[in-house]
C-alpha positions in Angstrom: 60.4 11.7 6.8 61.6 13.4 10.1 60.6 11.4 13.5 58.3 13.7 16.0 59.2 13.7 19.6 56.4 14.3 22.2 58.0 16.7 24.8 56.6 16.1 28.7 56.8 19.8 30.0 57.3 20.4 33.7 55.0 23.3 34.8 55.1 25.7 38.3 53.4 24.7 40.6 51.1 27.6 41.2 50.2 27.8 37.2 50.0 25.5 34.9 53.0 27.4 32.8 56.8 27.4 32.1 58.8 30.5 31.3 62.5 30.8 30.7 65.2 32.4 29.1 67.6 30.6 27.0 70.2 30.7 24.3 68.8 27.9 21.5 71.3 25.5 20.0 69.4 23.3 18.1 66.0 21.1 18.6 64.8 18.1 16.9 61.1 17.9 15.4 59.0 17.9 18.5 55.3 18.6 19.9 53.8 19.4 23.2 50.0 20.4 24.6 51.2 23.8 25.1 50.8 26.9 23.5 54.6 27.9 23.0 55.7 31.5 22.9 59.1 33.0 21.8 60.5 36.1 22.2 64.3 36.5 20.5 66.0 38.8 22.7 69.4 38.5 20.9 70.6 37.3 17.4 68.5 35.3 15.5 66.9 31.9 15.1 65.4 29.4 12.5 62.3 27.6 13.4 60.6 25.3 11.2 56.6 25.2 11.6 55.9 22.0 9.8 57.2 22.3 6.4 57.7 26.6 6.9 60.8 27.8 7.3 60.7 31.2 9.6 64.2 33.3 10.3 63.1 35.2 13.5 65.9 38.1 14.7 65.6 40.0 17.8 62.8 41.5 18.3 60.7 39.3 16.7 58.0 37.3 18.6 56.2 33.7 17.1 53.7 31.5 19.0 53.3 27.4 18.3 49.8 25.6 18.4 48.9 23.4 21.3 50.1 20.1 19.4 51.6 22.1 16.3 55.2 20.1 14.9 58.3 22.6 15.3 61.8 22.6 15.5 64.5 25.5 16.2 68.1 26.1 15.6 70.3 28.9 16.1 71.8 30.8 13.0 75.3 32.0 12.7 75.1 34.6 15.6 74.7 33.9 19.3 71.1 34.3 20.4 69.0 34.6 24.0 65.1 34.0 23.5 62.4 34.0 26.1 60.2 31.2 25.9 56.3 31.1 27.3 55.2 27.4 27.4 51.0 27.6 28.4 48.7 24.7 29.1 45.3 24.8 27.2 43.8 24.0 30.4 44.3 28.5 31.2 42.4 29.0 27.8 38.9 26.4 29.4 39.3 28.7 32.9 35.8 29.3 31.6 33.1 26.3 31.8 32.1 27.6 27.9 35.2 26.7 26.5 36.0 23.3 28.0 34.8 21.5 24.4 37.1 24.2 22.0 40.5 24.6 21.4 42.1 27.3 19.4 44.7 28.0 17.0 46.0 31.7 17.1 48.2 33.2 14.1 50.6 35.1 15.7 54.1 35.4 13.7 55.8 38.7 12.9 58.6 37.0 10.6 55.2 35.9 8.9 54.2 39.1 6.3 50.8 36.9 5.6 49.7 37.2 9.2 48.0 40.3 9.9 47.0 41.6 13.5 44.7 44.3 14.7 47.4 45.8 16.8 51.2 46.5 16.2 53.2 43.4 17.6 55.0 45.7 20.3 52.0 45.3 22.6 52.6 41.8 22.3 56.0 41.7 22.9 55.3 44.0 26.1 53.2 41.3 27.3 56.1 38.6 26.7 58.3 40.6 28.4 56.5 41.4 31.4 55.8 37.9 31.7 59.7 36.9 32.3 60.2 39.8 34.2 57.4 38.6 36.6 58.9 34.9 36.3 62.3 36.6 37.8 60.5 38.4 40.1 60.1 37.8 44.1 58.0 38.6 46.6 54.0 38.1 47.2 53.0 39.6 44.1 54.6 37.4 41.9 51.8 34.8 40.8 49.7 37.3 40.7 50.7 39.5 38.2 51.9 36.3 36.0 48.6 35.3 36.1 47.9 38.8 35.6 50.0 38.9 32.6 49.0 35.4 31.4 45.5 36.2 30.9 46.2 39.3 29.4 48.1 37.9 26.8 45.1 35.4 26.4 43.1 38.4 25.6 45.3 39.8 23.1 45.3 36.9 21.5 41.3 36.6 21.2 40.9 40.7 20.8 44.0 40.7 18.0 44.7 38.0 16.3 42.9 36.2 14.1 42.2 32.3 15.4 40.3 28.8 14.6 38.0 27.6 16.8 37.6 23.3 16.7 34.4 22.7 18.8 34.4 19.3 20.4 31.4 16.5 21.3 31.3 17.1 25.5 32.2 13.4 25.8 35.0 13.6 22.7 38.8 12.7 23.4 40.4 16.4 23.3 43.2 17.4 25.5 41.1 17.3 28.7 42.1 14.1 29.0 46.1 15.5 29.5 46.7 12.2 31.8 45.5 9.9 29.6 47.9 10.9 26.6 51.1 10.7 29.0 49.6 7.7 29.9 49.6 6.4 26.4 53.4 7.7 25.6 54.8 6.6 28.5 53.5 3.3 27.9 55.0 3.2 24.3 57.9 4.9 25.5 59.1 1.8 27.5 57.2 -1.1 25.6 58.0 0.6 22.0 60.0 -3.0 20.7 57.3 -5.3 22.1 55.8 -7.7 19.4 52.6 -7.1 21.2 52.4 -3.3 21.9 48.7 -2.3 20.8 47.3 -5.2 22.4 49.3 -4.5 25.8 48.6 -0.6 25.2 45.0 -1.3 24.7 44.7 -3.2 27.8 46.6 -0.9 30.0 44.8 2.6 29.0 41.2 0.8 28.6 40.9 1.9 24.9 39.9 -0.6 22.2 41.9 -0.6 19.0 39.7 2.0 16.9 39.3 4.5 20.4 43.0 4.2 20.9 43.8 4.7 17.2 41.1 7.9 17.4 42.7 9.1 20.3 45.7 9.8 19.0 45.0 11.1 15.3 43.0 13.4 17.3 45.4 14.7 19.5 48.6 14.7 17.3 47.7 13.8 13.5 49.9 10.5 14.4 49.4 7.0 14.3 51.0 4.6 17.3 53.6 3.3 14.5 54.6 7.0 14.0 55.2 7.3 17.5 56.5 4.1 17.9 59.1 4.4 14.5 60.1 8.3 16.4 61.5 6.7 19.3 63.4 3.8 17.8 64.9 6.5 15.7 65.9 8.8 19.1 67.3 5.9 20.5 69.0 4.8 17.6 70.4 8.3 16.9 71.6 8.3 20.4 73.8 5.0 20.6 75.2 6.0 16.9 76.7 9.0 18.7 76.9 8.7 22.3 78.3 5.0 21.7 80.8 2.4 19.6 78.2 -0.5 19.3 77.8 -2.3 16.4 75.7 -1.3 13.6 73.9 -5.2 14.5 73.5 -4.5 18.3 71.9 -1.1 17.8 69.2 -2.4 15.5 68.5 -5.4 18.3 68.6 -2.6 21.2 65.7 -0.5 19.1 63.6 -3.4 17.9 64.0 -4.4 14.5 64.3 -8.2 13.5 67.1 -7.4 11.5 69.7 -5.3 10.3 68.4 -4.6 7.0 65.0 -3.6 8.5 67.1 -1.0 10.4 69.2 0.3 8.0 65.7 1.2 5.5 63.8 2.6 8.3 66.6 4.9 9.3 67.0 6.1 6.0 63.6 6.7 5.7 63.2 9.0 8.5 66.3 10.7 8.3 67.3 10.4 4.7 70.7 8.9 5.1 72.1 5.4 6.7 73.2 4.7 10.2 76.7 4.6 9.1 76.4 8.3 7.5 74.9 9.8 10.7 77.4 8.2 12.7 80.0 9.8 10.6 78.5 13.1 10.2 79.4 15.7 12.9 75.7 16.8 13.7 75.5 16.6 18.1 78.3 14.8 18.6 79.3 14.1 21.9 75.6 15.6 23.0 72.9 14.1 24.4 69.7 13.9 22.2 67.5 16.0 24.5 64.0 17.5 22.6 65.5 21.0 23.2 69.6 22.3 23.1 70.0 24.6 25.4 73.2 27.0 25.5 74.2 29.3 28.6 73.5 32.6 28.4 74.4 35.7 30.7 71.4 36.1 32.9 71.6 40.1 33.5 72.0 40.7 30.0 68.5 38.8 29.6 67.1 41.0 31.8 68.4 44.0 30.4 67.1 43.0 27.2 63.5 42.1 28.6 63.3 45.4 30.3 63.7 47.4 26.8 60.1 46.2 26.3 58.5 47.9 29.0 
């Protein structure tokens, strides 16, 4: 079973959005609240949408689910992607849709997904984006919001999308500071014997809410979360570090090593020892995202071909 990290994504300040232009190394299994849009500019690129396998090359263009489980990874060829990381909070602009979320289908490596209109104008819109991102000058937030909300309308105009309507008083990602709230917590407290009655107390939820709370938001329960970050750390100090197999399995909680060893192997499908051994990220740090440089006027040269 692979462990699901929660990724905390820092937004502008004027927009509740993130774009940037990257070459992709490799990711682990992770999940955000924002809609995630990709754009490969250069070479090619695996991502993995739950259980699907998608090969994306350049010109290709994919969007991830508030909340949906990916992970990417670069192929044999060197790669530069754009990426367009949107809160849900743009999508309730209107009082309406404060109760809904949505799920678009947007894939072109996808031959099942169907659109009403040919993925270029979709790619345009992706690429005017980053150019406006790069952009200076007083008319810069205005034409990414420009741009933002026109790719919002694509999206409802072209695509085909699930609607989830929500009770007004029902635990949905309006409630974005709550859910840090709850991670962060488990985040630092994750090898306390007394987590979920700590938790509980500190975020005002009783055991069922709490439990509720976050099968709604992610699908997981708090010992999914709680069994993702041992692993992380555990991964981590197998690589970064030369501490004991014992000492490592203190560090990230367990009562003993055994405990360790069959939880490890049940998330990742082979033993502490084998990981350390194996060559995957060594010397890295276990960040949600590897990112690789990338020559910044080629990007834009490439960005511009969609205009």
């Amino acid at each position: 079973m692979e462990s699901y990290i929660f990724e905390s994504i820092e937004h502008q300040k004027e927009l509740p959005i993130n774009v940037f232009v990257t070459s992709i190394d490799s990711s682990c299994f992770h999940w955000h609240y924002d809609y995630e849009v990709v754009l490969v500019l250069k070479g090619s690129i695996v991502i993995y949408m739950g259980a699907d396998r998608y090969t994306l090359r350049a010109g290709d263009i994919i969007l991830s689910n508030s909340k949906s489980i990916h992970s990417l990874s670069r192929t044999h060829e060197d790669n530069i992607c754009l990426f367009i990381q949107i809160h849900p909070d743009l999508l309730n602009y209107s009082a309406g849709k404060k109760n809904r979320s949505y799920n678009f289908y947007l894939n072109s490596a996808d031959p099942n997904i169907r659109i009403k209109k040919d993925y270029y104008l979709f790619k345009k819109t992706a690429a005017n984006i980053g150019l406006a991102h790069f952009s200076e000058g007083d008319s810069k937030e205005y034409r990414l919001k420009a741009h933002i909300f026109s790719l919002f309308a694509d999206l409802f105009d072209y695509t085909v999308y699930d609607i989830q309507q929500y009770a007004r008083n029902a635990d949905t990602y309006e409630s974005p500071e709550a859910f840090v709230k709850i991670i962060t917590f488990i985040e630092k407290n994750y090898t306390s014997s007394t987590l979920t009655e700590d938790l509980c107390k500190s975020v005002g939820m009783s055991q069922p809410t709490l439990y509720r709370f976050l099968k709604n938001t992610t699908g997981l329960t708090i010992h999914d979360v709680v069994r993702s970050f041992k692993t992380e750390k555990a991964k981590a100090m197998l690589k970064a570090t030369d501490k004991t197999i014992s000492f490592i399995s203190q560090e990230c909680g367990y009562s003993n090593e055994m405990s360790f060893y069959r939880a490890f192997k049940k998330e990742t499908g082979i033993t502490p020892t084998e990981y350390r051994l194996s060559g995957s990220i060594a010397g890295k740090n276990l960040n949600v995202q590897g990112y690789l440089s990338f020559n910044r006027n080629e990007a834009l040269k490439l960005l511009e071909q969609y205009i």
